[in-house]
MMTF fields as JSON, N, C-alpha, C and O atoms, coordinates in Angstrom:
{
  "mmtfVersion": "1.0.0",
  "mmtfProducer": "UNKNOWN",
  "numBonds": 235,
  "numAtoms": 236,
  "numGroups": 59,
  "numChains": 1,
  "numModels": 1,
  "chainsPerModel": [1],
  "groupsPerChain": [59],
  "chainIdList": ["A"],
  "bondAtomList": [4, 2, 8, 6, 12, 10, 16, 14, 20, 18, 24, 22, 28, 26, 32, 30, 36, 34, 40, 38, 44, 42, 48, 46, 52, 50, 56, 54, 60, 58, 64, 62, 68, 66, 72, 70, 76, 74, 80, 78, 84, 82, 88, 86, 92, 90, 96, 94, 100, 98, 104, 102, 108, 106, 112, 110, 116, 114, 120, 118, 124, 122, 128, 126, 132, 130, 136, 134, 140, 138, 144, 142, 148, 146, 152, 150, 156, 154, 160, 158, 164, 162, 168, 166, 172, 170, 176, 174, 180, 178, 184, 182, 188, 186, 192, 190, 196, 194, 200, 198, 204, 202, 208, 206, 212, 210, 216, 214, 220, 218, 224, 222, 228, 226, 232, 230],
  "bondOrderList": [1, 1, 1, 1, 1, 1, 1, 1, 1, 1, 1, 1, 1, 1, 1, 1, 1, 1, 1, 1, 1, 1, 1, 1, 1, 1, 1, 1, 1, 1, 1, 1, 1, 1, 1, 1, 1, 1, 1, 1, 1, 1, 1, 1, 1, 1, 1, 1, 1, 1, 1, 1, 1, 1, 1, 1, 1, 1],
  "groupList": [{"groupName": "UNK", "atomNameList": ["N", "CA", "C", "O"], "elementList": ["N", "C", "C", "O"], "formalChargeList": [0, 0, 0, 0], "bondAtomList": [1, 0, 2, 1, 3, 2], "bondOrderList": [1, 1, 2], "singleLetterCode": "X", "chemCompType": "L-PEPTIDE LINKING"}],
  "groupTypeList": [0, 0, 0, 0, 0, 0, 0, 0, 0, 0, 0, 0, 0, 0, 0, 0, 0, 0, 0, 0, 0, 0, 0, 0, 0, 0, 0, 0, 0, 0, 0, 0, 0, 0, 0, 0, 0, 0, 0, 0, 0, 0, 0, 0, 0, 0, 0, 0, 0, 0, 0, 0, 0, 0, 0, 0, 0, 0, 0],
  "groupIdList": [1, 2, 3, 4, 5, 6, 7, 8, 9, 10, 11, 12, 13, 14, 15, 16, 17, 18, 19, 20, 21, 22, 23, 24, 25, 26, 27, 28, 29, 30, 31, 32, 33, 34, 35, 36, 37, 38, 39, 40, 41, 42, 43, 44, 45, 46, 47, 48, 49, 50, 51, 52, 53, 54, 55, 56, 57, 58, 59],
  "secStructList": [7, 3, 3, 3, 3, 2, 2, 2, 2, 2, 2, 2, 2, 2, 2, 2, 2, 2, 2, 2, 2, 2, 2, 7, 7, 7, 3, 3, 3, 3, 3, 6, 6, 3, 3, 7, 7, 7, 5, 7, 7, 6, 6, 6, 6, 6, 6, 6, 7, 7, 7, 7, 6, 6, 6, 6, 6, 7, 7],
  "xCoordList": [83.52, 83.28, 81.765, 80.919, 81.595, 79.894, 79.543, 80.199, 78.509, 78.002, 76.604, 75.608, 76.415, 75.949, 75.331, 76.141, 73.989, 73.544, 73.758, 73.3, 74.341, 74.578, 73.555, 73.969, 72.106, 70.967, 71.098, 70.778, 71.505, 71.517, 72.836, 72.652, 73.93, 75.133, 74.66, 75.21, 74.064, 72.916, 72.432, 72.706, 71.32, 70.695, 71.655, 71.395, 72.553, 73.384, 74.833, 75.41, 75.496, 76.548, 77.391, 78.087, 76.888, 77.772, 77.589, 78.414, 76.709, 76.584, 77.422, 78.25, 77.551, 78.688, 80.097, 80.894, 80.261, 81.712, 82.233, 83.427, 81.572, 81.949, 82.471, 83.311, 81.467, 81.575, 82.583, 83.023, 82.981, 84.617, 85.675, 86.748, 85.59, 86.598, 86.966, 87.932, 85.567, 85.416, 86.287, 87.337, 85.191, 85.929, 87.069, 87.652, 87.222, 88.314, 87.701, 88.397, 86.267, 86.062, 85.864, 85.775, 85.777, 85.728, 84.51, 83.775, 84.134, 82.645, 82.693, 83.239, 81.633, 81.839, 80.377, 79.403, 80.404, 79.192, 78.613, 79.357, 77.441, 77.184, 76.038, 75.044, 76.254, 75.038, 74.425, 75.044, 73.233, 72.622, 72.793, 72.642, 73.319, 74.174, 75.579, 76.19, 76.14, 77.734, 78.4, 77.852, 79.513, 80.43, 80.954, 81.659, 80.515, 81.866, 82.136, 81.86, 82.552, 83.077, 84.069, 83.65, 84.859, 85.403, 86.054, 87.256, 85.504, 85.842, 86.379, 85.805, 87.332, 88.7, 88.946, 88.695, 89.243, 89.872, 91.353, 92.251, 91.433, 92.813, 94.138, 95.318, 93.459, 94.58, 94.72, 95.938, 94.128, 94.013, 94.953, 95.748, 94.879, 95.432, 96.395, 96.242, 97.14, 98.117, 99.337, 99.275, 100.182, 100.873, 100.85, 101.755, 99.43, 98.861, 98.762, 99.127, 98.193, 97.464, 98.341, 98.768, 98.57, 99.78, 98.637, 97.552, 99.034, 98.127, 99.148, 99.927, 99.224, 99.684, 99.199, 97.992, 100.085, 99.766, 99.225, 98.64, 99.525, 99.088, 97.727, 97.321, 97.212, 95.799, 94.806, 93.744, 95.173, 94.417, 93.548, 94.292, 92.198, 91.282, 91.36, 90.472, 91.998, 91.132, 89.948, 89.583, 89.156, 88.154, 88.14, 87.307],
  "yCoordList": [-17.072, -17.57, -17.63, -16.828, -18.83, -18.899, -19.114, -20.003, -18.483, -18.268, -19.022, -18.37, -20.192, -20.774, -21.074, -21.183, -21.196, -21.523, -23.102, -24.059, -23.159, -24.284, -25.671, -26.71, -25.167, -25.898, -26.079, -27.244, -25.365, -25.602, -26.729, -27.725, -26.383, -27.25, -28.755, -29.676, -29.122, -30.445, -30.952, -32.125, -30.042, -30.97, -31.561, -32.63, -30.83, -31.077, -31.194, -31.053, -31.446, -31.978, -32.287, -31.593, -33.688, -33.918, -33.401, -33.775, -32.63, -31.833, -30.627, -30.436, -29.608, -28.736, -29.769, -29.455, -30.549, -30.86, -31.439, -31.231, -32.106, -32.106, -30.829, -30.775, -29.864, -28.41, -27.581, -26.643, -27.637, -27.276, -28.071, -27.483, -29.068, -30.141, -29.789, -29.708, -29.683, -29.633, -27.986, -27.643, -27.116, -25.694, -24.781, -23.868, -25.268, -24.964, -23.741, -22.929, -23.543, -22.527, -22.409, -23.472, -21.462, -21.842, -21.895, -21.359, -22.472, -22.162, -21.868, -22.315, -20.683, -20.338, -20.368, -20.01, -20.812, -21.924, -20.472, -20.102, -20.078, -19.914, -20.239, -20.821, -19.848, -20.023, -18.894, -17.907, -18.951, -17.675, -15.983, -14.988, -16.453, -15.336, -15.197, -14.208, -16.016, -15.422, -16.743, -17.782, -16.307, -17.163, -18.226, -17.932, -19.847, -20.998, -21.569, -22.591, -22.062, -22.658, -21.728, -20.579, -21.974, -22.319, -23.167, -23.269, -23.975, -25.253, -24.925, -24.564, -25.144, -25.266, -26.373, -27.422, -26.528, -27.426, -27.847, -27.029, -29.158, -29.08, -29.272, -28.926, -29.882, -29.536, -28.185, -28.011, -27.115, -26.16, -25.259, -24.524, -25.297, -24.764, -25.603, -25.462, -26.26, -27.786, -26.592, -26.461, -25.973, -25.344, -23.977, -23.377, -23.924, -22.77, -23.908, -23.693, -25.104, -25.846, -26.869, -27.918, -26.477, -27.567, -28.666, -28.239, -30.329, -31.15, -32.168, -32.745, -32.42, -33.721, -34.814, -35.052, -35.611, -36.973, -38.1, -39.155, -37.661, -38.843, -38.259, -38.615, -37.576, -36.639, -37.198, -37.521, -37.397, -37.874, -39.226, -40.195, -39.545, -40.074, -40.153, -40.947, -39.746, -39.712, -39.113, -38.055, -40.103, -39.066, -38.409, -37.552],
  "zCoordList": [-388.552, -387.228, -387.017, -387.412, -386.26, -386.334, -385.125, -384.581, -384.31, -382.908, -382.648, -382.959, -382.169, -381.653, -380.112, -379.192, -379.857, -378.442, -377.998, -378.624, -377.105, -376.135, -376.933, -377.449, -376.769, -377.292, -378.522, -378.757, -379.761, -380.508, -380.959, -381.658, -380.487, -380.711, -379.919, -380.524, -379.101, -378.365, -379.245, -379.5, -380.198, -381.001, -382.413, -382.964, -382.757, -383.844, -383.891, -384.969, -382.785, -382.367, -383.997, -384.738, -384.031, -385.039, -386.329, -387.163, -386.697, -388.033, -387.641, -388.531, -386.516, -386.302, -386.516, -387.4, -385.982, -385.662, -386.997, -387.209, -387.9, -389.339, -390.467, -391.365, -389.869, -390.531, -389.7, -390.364, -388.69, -388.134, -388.922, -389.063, -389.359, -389.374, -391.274, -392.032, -391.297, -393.593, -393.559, -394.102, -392.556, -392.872, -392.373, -392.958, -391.158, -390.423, -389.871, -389.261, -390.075, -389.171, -387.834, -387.22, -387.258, -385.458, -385.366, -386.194, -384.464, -383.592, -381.925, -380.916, -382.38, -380.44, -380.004, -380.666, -378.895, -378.143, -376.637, -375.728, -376.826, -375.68, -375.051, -375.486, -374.09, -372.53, -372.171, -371.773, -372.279, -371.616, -371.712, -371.004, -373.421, -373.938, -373.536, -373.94, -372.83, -372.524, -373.615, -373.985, -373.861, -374.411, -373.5, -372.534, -373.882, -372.906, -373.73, -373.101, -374.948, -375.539, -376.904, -377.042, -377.535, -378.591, -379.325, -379.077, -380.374, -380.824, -382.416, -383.443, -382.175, -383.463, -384.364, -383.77, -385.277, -386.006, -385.355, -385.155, -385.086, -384.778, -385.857, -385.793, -386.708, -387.629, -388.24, -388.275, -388.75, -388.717, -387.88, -388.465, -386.35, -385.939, -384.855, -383.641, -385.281, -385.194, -384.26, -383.038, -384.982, -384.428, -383.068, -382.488, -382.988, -381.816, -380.503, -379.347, -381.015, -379.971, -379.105, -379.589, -377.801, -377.378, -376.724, -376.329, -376.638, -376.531, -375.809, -376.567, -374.606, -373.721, -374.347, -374.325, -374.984, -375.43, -374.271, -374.517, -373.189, -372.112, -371.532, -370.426, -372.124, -371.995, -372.649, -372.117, -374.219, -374.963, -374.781, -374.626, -374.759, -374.587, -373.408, -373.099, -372.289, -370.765, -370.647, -371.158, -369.698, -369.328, -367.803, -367.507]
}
């Protein structure tokens, strides 16, 4: 599991989100030292993750 600042996941967005996706490892994102994010592989964890199909690409 790899712990990341807010700022840092900004400047490299898509170099984290490739390396979740290649390793299936998690990444957890914080702010000001507190934890707000955790970002998963979803196939990885396919069966934990429930996902509304009429959700998907709304913004």
């Amino acid at each position: 599991m790899k712990v990341i600042s807010e700022r840092a996941l900004k400047d490299r967005m898509s170099d984290f989100l490739r390396e979740v996706e290649a390793t299936g490892e998690e990444l957890l994102v914080t702010k000001d030292g507190q934890l707000v994010l955790k970002i998963i592989s979803y196939h990885r964890f396919a069966d934990e993750v429930e996902l509304n199909p009429k959700e998907i690409g709304k913004n």
